[in-house]
C-alpha positions, 0 to 999 in steps of 0.5 A, a space after each residue: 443475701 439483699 432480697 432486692 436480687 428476687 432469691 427465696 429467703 425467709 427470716 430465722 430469728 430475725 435474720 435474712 438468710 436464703 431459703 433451704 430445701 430442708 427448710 419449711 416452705 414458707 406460708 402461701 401468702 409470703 410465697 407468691 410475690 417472691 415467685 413473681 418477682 422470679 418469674 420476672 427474672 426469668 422472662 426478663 433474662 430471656 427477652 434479653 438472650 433472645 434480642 442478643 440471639 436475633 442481633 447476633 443472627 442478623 449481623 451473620 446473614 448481612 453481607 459485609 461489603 466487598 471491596 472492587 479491585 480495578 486492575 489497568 491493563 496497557 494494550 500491546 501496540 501490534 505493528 502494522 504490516 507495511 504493504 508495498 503497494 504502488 504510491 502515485 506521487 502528486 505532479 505538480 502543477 503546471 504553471 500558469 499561462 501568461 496574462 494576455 495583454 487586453 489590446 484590442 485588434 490593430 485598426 488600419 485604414 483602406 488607404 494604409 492598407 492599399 499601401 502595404 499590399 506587394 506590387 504585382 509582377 509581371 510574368 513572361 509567356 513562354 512562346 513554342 520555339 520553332 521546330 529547327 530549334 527543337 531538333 537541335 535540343 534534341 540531337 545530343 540527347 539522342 546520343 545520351 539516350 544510347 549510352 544510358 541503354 548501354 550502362 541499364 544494361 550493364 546494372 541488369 546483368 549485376 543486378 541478376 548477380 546480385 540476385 543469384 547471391 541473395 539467397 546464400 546470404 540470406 542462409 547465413 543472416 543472424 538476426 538477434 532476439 527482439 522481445 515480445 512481452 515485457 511488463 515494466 519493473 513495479 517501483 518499491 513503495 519503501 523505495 518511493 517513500 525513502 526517495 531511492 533512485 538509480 540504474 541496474 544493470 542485468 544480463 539476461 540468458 534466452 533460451 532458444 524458446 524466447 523464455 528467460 531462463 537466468 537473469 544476473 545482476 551486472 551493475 547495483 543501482 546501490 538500492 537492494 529493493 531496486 536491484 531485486 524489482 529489476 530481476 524480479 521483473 526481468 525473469 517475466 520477459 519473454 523474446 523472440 529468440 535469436 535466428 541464425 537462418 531458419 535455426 533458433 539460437 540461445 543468447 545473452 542481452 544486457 538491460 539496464 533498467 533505470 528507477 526514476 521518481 519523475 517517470 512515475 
């Protein structure tokens, strides 16, 4: 064995060989450097354990680094409810007034003036005609005034006839519904943007209380949001209701109800 490795050795007969526990312990003096140099060993060893432990120790408790992970979400697009709200469409503007030619007022002289004035006429006075002549104006409407108060008489008898037959007629007059409230139909605002125009025609039953009770579609204005604007408005009406004499008859009325952008 190389006694550089620090192991006890001792020389037999001139050779190295390591040192046995049945071998005689060597002198003290020849001992203690080989204890030193074992001691050494051993401390040295153990700084290097120690260094690895704590090395070891420290790359445990740090942290590795995490890594971020980014994830995109799209957003969902929600549609929006479209509300039908009234649309006020721009009028447009009215044309503009005609330039006035700055001309400044005629000026016209006295004398031209004079000149262009009428000529005054002249008016007769009527004079009272002489009391002869008035008897003879007045002798033929004597005998008009006779046949006149004949004929008043005649036209009172036929008036008091009239009269007598007044009330049995007014026993039979019919007299249709006329209405008492009815609120316009309100134009789709899907309607007024697509531009859709036309006239819808609509029978309506009242009843013998002026309420509407049914409303029918006759005639499609081809435009169903139109068609149902009109019905929806017309079952709102309310008449007066259709008078036989002094009884309350149900009817039917036809009713057009026309959509124009213009009239908005």
């Amino acid at each position: 064995m190389n006694p550089a490795r620090g192991f006890p050795f001792h020389r037999v007969r001139g050779r190295i060989r390591p040192l046995r526990f049945s071998d005689p312990m060597p002198s003290r003096r020849r001992s203690v450097p080989f204890v030193r140099c074992f001691a050494a060993s051993w401390v040295l060893h153990g700084t290097a354990l120690a260094a690895v432990g704590v090395l070891a120790g420290w790359m445990m408790r740090s942290p590795e680094p995490l890594g971020v992970r980014v994830t995109l979400v799209r957003p969902v697009a929600v549609p929006i409810p479209l509300e039908e709200e009234p649309v006020e469409c721009p009028l447009p503007d009215p044309p503009p007034d005609p330039p006035l030619d700055s001309v400044g007022d005629p000026v016209v002289s006295e004398e031209v003036a004079e000149a262009l004035l009428p000529a005054p006429t002249l008016v007769p006075v009527e004079t009272s005609p002489p009391w002869d002549e008035l008897e003879r104006d007045f002798a033929p409407r004597r005998e008009e005034n006779e046949e006149r108060a004949v004929e008043v008489a005649v036209l009172e008898e036929e008036t008091e006839l009239q009269t007598d037959a007044a009330p049995i007629e007014a026993a039979a007059r019919v007299e249709p519904a006329v209405l008492v409230e009815g609120p316009p139909p309100r134009y789709p605002a899907r309607s007024v943007w697509a531009g859709e125009e036309g006239t819808v025609l609509c029978r309506l039953f009242v009843g013998a209380d002026g309420e509407v009770t049914r409303v029918e579609l006759v005639e499609s204005s081809g435009f169903p949001r139109l068609d149902e604007a009109a019905l929806e408005a017309l079952r709102r009406w309310r008449f007066r209701p259709r008078m036989e004499g002094a009884v309350a008859l149900p009817s039917e009325i036809l009713h057009p109800v026309t959509f124009r952008l213009e009239d908005r």
